[in-house]
C-alpha positions as CSV (number, residue, x, y, z in Angstrom):
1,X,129.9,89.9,106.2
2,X,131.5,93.7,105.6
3,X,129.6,95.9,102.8
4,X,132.4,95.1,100.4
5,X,131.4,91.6,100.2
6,X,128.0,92.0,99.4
7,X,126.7,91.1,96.0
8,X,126.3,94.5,93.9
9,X,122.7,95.3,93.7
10,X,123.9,97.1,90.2
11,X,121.0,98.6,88.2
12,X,118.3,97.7,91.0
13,X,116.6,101.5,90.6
14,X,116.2,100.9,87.0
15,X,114.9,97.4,87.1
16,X,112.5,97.9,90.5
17,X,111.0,101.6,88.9
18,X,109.8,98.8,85.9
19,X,107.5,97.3,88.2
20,X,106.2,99.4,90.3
21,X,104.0,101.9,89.2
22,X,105.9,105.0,89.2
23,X,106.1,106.2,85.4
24,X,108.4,104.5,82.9
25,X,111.7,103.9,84.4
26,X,114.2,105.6,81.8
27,X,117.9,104.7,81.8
28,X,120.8,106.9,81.0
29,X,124.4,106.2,79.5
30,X,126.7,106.5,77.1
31,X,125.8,104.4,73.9
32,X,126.9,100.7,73.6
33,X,125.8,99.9,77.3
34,X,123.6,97.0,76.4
35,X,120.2,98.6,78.0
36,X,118.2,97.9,75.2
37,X,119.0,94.1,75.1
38,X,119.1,93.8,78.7
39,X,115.6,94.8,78.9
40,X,114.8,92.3,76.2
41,X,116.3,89.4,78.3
42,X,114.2,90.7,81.3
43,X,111.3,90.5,79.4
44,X,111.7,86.5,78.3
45,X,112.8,85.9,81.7
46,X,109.6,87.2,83.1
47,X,107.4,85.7,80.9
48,X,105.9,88.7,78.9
49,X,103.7,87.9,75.8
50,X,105.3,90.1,73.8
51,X,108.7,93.1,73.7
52,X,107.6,95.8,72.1
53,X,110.5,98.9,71.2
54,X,110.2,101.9,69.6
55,X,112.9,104.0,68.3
56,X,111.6,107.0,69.3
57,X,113.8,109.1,66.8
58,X,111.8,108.2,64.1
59,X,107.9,108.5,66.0
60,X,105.4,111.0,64.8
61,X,103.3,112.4,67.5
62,X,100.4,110.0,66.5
63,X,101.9,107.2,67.1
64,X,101.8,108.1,70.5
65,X,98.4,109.9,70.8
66,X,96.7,108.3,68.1
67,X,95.7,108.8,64.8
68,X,92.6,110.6,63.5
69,X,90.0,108.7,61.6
70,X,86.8,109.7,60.0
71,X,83.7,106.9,60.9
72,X,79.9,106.3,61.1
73,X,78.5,106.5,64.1
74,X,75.9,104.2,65.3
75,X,72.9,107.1,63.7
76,X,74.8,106.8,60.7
77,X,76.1,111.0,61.5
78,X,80.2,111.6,60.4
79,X,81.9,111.2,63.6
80,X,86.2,111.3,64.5
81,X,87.9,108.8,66.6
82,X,91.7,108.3,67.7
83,X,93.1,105.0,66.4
84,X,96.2,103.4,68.2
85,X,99.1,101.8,67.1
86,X,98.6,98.0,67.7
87,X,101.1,97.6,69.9
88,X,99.8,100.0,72.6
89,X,96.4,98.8,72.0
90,X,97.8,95.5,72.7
91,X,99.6,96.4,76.1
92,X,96.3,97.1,77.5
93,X,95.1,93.8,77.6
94,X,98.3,91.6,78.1
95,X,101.6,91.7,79.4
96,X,103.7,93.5,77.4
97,X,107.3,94.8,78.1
98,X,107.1,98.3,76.4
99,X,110.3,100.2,75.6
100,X,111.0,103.6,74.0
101,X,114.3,103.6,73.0
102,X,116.4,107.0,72.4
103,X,113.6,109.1,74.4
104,X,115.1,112.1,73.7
105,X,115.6,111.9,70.1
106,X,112.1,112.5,69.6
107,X,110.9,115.7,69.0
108,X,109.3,117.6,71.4
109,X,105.7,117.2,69.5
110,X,106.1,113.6,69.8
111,X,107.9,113.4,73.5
112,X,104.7,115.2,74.9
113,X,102.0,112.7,72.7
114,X,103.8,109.6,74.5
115,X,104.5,110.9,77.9
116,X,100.9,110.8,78.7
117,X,100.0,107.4,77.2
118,X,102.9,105.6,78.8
119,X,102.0,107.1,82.0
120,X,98.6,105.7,81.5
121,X,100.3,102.2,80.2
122,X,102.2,101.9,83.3
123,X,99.3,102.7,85.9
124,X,96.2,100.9,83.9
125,X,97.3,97.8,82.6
126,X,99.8,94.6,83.6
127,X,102.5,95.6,81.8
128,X,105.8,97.4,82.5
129,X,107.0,100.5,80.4
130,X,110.5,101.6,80.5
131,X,113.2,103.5,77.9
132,X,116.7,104.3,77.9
133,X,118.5,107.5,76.2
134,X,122.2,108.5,76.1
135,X,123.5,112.0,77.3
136,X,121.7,115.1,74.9
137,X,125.4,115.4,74.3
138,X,126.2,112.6,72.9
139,X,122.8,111.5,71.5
140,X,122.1,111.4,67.9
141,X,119.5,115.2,67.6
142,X,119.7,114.4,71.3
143,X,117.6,117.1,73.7
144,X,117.5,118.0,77.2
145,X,114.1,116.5,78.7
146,X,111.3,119.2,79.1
147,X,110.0,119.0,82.9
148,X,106.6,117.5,82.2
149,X,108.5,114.1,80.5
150,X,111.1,114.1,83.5
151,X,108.3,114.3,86.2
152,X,106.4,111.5,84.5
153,X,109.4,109.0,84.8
154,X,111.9,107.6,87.1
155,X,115.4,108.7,85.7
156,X,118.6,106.7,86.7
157,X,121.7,106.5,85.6
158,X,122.5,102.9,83.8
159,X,125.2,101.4,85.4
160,X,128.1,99.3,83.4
161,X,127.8,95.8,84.5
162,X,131.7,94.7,84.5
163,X,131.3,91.2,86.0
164,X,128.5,89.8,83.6
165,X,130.4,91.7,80.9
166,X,134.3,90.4,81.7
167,X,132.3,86.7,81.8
168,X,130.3,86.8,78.5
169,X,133.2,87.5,77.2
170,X,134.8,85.1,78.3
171,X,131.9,82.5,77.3
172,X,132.0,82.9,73.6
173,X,129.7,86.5,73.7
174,X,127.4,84.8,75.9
175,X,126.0,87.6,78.1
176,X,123.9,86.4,81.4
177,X,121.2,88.3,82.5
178,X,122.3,89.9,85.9
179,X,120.3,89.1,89.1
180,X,117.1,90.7,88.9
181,X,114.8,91.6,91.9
182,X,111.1,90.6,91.0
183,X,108.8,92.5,93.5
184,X,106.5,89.8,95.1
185,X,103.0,90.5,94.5
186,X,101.9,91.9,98.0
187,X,104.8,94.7,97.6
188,X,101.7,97.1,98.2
189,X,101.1,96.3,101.7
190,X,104.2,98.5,102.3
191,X,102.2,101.5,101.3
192,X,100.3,102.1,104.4
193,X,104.1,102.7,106.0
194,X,105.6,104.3,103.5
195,X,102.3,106.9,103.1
196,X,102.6,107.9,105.9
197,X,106.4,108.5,105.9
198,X,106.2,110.7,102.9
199,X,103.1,112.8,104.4
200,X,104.9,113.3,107.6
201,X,107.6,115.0,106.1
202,X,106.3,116.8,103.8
203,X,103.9,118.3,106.3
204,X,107.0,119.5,108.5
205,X,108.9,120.7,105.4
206,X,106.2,122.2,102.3
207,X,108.9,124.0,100.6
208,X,109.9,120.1,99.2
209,X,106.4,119.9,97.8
210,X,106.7,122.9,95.6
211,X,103.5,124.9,94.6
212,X,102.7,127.8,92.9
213,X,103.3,130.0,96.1
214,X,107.6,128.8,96.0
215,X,107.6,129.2,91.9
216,X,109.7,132.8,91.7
217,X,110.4,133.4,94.9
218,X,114.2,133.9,96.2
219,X,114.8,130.7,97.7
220,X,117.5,129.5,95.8
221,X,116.6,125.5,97.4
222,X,113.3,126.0,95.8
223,X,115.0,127.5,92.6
224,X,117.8,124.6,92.3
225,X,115.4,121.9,93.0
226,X,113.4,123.2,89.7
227,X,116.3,124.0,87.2
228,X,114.9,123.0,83.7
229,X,117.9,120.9,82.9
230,X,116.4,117.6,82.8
231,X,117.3,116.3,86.1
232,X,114.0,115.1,88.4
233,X,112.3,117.6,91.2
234,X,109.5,117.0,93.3
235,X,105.8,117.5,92.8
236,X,102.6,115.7,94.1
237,X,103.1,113.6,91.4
238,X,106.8,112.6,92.3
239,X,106.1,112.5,95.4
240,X,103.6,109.7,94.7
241,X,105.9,107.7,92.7
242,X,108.3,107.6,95.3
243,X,106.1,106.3,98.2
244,X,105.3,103.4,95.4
245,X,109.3,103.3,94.8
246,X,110.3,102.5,98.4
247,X,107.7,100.0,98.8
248,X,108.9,98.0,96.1
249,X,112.5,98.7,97.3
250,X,111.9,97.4,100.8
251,X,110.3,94.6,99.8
252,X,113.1,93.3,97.9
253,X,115.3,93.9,100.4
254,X,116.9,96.7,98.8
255,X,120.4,98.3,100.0
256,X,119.9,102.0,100.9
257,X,122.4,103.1,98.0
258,X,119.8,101.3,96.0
259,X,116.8,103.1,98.0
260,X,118.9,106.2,97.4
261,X,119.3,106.2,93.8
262,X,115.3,105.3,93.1
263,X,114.1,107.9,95.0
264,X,116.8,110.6,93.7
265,X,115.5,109.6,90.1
266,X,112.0,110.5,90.9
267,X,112.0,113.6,93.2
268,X,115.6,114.9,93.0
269,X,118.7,114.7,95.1
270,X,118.2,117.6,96.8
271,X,114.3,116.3,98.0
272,X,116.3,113.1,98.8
273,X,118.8,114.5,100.9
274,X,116.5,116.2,102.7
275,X,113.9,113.4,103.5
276,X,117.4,111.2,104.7
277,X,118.0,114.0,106.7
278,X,114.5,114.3,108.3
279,X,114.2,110.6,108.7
280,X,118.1,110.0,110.6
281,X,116.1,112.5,113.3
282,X,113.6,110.3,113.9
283,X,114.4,108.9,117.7
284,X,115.9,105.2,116.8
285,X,118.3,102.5,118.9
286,X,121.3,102.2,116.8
287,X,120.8,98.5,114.6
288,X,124.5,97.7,116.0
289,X,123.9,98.2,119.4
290,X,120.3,96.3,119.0
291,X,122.2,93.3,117.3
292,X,125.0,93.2,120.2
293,X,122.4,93.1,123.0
294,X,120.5,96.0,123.7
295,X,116.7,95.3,124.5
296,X,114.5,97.3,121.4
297,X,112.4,99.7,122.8
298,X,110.0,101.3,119.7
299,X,109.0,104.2,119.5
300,X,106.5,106.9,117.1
301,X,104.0,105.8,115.3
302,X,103.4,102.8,113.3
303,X,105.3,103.6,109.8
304,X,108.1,105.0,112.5
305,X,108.7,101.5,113.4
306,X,108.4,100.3,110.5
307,X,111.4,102.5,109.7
308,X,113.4,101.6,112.5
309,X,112.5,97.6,112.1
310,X,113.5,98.4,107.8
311,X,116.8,99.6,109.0
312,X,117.1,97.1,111.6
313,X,117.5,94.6,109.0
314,X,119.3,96.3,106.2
315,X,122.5,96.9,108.8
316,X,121.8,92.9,109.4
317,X,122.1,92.1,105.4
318,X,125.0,94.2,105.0
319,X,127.2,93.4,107.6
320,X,125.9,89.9,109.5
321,X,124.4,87.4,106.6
322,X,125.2,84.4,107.1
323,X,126.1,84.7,111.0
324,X,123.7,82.2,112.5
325,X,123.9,84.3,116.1
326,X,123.0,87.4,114.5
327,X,120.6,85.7,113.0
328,X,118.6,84.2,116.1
329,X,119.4,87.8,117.0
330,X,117.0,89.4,114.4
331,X,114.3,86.7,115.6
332,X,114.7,87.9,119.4
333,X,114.4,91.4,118.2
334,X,111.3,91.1,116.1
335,X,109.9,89.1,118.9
336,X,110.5,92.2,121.0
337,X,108.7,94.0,118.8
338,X,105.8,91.7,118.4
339,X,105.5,91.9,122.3
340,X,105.0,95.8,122.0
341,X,102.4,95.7,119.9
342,X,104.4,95.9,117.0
343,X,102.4,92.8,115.2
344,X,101.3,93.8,112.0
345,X,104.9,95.3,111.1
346,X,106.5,92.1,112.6
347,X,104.6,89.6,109.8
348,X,105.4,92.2,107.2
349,X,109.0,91.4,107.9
350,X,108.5,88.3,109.0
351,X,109.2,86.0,105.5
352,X,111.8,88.9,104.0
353,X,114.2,87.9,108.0
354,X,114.1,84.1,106.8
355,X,115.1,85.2,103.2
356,X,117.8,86.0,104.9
357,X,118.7,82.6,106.9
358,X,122.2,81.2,107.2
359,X,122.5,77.7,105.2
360,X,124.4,77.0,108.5
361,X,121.4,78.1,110.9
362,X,120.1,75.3,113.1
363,X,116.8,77.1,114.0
364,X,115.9,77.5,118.1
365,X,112.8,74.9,118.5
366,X,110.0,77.8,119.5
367,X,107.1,75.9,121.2
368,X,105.7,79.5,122.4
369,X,106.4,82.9,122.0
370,X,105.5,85.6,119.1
371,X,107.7,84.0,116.3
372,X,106.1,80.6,117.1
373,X,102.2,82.4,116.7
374,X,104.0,84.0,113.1
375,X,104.7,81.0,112.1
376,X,101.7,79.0,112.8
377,X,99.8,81.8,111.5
378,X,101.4,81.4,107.8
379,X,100.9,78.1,108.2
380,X,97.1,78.3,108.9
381,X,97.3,80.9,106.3
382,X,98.6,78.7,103.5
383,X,96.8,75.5,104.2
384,X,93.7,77.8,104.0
385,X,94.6,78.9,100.5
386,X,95.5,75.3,99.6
């Protein structure tokens, strides 16, 4: 199957950045796009107790950082405490869809009293914070975001869905809900590759981590990458965000212009370009020549391989699914890499490869032989938790 053929992953970033830990993901357009009642669909589809918006236009700064409130404390002495609005309060104990609509409407006052809390929201409880904006210069009082929202966020651009809106239509203003990728709930084992990754590069190239040493210097890399025009740029934070990004994006199976535009909306495209850059030196087989018959031989360390098997089966997805052949393929390979030690990074991929299984695919009967022990391992496994 060619690259043209597959199905359009459109508005993965946005909806993977929701669930992921990385800071609310915020999408951009121009006004009309549907993001607002997209995200309410996503949130009945999922299951979430309640959708909660706000319209951020008309927020005071205490709705986000709570209100002041004069009490007795338990000696009886006048004492101050902050007092939330419900609906926060509420998201901290159930699943909650949070969205702040028209982000940079709000005044600056009240931009910096809910970039903190939502932050918190999105790391400290089950439920899933996101927003959407238009343009500052087409938004109603809209306003370039200050750098402290923008590095607290994942900020992609919302993409117009022509398909799904060409069919509803077509079906009496019906509007489906586009396919969605739900991150399964071990996502997180990806970390321990992804970590590693991150810290790798970053250690061979500190002027992408900028610190207070880079701030005012004459490197105009350094000086683009932190242009206070509302576009993201990397920091420890970021930097973070994106290690939790990829995860989530690999385990979904994620294209890389979907990999590309996540991690671009955390730490910048310039941070991006560079860590693509770093990463396409790392010494890998080419996934074509692996597929057609060359033995795989790994390499580096273990989030090295991971890399190598991740791309390995991406080039599969977009250009074989469906081929039973190429398919057996992929199994020899990652049996190649099981027999190298590779084990732990086999089973990772292990169920995301059968995901990818041709309906046509009569499966080799494997009495022996690393994919065999995989299998009977997840077998054990899930009879154990039965």
């Amino acid at each position: 199957m060619s690259s043209s053929e597959l199905r359009p992953q459109i508005n993965w970033p946005f909806w993977i950045a929701v669930q992921c830990d990385c800071g609310p993901a915020i999408g951009v357009s121009l006004p009309g796009y549907g993001k607002t009642s997209m995200v309410e669909q996503l949130a009945k589809r999922v299951g979430a107790e309640e959708f909660n918006s706000f319209e951020t236009g008309g927020l005071l700064p205490e709705d986000g950082g709570g209100y002041t409130v004069r009490i007795q404390d338990e000696y009886g002495e006048q004492a101050v405490e902050k007092v939330f609005d419900i609906r926060l309060k509420s998201a901290y104990r159930k699943f909650t869809v949070l969205f702040l609509d028209e982000l940079n409407q709000g005044s600056p006052a009240t931009q910096a009293a809910f970039q903190q809390r939502l932050l918190d929201v999105s790391k400290n409880s089950p439920s899933w914070v996101c927003g959407a904006m238009n343009p500052p210069e087409v938004a109603t009082m809209g306003r370039v975001l200050p750098p402290a929202v923008v590095n607290r966020c994942c900020i992609v651009d919302w993409e117009y869905d022509e398909g799904t809106f060409f069919d509803g239509l077509e079906n009496n203003c019906q509007f489906e809900l586009p396919e969605i990728p739900l991150i399964p709930e071990d996502w997180k084992d990806g970390l321990k590759y992804t970590g590693p990754r991150i810290a790798r590069f970053l250690k061979c190239n500190p002027r992408y981590l900028p610190t207070d040493q880079y701030i005012g210097t004459s490197d105009p890399e350094v000086d683009n990458m932190l242009k206070d025009d509302g576009t993201p740029f990397p920091s420890p934070r970021s930097w973070e965000f994106a290690v939790h990004a990829i995860a989530a994006a690999q385990s979904v199976n994620a294209n890389e212009g979907t990999v590309k535009k996540l991690i671009e909306g955390i730490v910048g495209e310039i941070a991006y370009e560079k860590l693509n850059e770093f990463e396409s030196l790392t010494e890998a087989q080419d996934p074509e020549e692996l597929l057609n018959g060359t033995d795989l031989v790994l390499k580096g360390a273990h989030d090295q391989q991971h890399l190598q098997l991740y791309r390995l089966m991406l080039h599969f997805e977009n250009n074989y699914r469906g081929v039973s052949d190429k398919f057996e393929r992929l199994l020899d390979l990652l049996e190649q890499a099981y027999s190298q030690g590779a084990s732990e990074e086999v089973v990772a991929f292990y169920n995301q490869t059968m995901k990818l299984k041709p309906y046509s695919y009569v499966p080799r009967i494997r009495d022996t032989g690393p994919i065999a022990e995989i299998e009977a391992m997840i077998y054990r496994c899930r009879s154990t938790s039965k």
